[in-house]
C-alpha positions as CSV (number, residue, x, y, z in Angstrom):
1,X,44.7,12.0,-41.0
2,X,43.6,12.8,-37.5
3,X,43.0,9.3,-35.5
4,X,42.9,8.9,-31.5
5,X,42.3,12.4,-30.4
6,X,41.1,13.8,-27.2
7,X,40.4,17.1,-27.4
8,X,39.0,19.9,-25.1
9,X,40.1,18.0,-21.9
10,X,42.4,18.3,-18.7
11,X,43.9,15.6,-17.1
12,X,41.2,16.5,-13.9
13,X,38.4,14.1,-13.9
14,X,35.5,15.7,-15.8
15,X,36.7,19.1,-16.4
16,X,36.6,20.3,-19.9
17,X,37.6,23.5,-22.0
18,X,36.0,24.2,-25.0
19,X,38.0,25.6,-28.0
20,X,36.4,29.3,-28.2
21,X,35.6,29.0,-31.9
22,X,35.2,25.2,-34.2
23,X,37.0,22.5,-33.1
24,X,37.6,21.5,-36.7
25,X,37.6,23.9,-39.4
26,X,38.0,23.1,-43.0
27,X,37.5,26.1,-45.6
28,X,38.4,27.3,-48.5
29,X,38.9,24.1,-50.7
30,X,40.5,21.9,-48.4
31,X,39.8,18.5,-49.5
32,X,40.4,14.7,-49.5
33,X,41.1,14.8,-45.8
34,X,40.4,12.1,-43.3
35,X,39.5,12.5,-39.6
36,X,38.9,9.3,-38.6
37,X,40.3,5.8,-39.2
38,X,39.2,3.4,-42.3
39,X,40.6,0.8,-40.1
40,X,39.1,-2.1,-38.0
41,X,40.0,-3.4,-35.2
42,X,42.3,-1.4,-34.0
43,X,40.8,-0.8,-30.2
44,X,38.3,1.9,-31.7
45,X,40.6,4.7,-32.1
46,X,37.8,7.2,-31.7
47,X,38.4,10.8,-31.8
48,X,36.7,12.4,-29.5
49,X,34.9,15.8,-29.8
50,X,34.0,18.1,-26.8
51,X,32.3,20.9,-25.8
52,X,33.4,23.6,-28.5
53,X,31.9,26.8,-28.4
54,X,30.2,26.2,-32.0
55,X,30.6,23.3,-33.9
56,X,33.3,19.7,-33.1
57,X,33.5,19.8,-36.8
58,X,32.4,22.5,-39.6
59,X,32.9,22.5,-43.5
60,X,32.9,25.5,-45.2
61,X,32.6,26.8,-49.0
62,X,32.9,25.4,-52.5
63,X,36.0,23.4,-53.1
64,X,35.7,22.0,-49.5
65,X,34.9,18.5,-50.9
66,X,35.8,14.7,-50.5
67,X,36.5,14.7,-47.1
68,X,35.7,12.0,-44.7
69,X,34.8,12.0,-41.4
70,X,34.3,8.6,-39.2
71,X,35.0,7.0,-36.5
72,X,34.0,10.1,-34.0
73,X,32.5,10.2,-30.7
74,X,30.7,13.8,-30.7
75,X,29.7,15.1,-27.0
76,X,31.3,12.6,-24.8
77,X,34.6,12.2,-23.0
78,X,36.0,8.9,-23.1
79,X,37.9,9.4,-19.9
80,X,36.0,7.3,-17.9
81,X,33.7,4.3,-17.7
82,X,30.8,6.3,-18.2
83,X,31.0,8.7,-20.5
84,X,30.5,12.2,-19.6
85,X,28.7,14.9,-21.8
86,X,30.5,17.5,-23.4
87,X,27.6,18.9,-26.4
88,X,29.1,21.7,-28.7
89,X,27.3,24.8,-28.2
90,X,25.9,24.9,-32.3
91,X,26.1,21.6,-33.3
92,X,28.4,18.3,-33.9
93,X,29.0,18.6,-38.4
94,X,28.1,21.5,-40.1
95,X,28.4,21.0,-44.0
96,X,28.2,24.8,-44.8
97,X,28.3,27.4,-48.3
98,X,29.2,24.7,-50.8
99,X,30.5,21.8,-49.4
100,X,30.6,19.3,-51.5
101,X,30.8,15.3,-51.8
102,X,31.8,15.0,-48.4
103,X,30.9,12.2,-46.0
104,X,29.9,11.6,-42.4
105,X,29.3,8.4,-41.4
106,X,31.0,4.4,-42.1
107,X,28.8,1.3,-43.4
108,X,30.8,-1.1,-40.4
109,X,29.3,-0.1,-37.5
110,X,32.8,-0.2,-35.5
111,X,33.8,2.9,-37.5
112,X,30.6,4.9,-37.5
113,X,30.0,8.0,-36.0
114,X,28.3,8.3,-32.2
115,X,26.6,11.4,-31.8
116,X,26.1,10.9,-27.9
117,X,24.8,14.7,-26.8
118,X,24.6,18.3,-28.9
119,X,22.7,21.6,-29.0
120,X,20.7,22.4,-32.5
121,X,21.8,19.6,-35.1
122,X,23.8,16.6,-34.8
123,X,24.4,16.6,-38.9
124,X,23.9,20.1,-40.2
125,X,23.7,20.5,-44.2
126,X,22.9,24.2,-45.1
127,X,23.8,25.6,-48.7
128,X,24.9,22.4,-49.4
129,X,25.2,19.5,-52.1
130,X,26.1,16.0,-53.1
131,X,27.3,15.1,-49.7
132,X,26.6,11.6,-48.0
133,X,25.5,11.1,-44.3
134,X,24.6,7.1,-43.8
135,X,25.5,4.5,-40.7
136,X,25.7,6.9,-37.4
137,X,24.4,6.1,-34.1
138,X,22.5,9.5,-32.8
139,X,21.3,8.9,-29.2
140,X,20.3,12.6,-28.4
141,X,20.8,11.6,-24.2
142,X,20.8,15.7,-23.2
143,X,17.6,16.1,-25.1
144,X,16.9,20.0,-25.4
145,X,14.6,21.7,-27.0
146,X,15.4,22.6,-30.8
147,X,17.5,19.7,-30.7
148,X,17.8,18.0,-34.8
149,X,19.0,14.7,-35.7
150,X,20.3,16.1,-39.1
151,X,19.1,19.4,-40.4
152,X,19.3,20.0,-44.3
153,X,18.3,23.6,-45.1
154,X,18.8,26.6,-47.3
155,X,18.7,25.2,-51.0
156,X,21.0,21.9,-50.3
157,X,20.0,19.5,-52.4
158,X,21.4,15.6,-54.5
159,X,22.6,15.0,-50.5
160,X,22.1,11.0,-50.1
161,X,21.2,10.7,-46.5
162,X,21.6,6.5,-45.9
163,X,22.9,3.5,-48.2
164,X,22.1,0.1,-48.5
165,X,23.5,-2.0,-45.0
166,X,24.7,1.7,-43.4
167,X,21.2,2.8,-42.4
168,X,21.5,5.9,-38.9
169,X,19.8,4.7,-35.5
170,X,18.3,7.7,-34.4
171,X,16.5,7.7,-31.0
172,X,15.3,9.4,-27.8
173,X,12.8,11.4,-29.0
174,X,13.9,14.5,-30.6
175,X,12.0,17.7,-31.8
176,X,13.1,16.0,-35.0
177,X,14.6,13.7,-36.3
178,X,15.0,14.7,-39.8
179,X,13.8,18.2,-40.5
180,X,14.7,18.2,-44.2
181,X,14.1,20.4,-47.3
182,X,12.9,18.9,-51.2
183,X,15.2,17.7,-53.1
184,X,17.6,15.4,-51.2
185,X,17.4,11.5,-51.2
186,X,16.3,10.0,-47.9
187,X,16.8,5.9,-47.3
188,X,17.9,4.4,-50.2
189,X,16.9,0.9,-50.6
């Protein structure tokens, strides 16, 4: 369990380093993890993802499966009263090569995911199935071009993309919002 983290940061006022790589990587069958909290009200112990070279947080290969990922501010330091932006240079999630029954997001809104600033896709699924994005808060402020809400590409397919009372506010006009592929389940009623 990974709760309360600041990564990617000096104690100077807004001065970051970025990890030269992912700033989370889980491959080869790692599973049932949790970064993130499952609980409330505990002063929103976000962790906090920076500015790392490719993705905060990528997902690789078959057996990589069941893990969770909430509670997470993506692009932001929380350093100060205004948060400053820190995007990843690919992306905030990547779901990659057969990841499976994973899932990004919370239904209570203290414990979703804020996707405050990112370059290509917030939510990346590519060669990827059964997972479950629903209940994050995408904002898109450094709006770029090529910039993606979520992004599911290259054969991924069954992925559930919402639930019933978890639904994603996406705003700030982005290339897209959903750039998606047939196959996967899009706002479940």
């Amino acid at each position: 369990v990974l709760v309360g983290a600041e990564r990617c940061k000096t104690p100077q006022p807004f001065v970051a380093h970025p990890n030269e790589g992912n700033g989370i990587l889980l491959i080869q069958g790692a599973h049932d993890n949790l970064l993130g909290t499952l609980d409330l009200g505990l002063n929103f112990p976000f962790n906090h993802y920076g500015p790392d070279r490719d993705y905060n947080i990528r997902l690789e290969g078959t057996g990589t499966s069941r893990n969770l990922i909430t509670a997470g501010y993506f692009g932001s330091s929380s350093a100060f009263e205004v948060p400053v932006l820190l995007p990843a240079g690919l992306g905030g999630v990547a779901l990659l090569d057969g990841a499976q029954s994973n899932i990004v997001g919370h239904e209570h809104g203290e414990l979703a995911n804020r996707f405050l600033a990112w370059n290509g896709p917030g939510i990346l699924l590519d060669s990827s199935s059964g997972n479950t994005i629903y209940g994050n808060y995408m904002t898109g402020v450094n709006i770029l071009s090529g910039v993606v809400g979520i992004d599911i590409r290259n054969g991924s397919k069954n992925n559930q993309i919402g639930k019933p009372g978890a639904r994603h506010r996406i705003n700030r006009g982005f290339d897209d919002s959903l750039f998606i592929q047939f196959g996967n389940e899009i706002g479940i009623c």
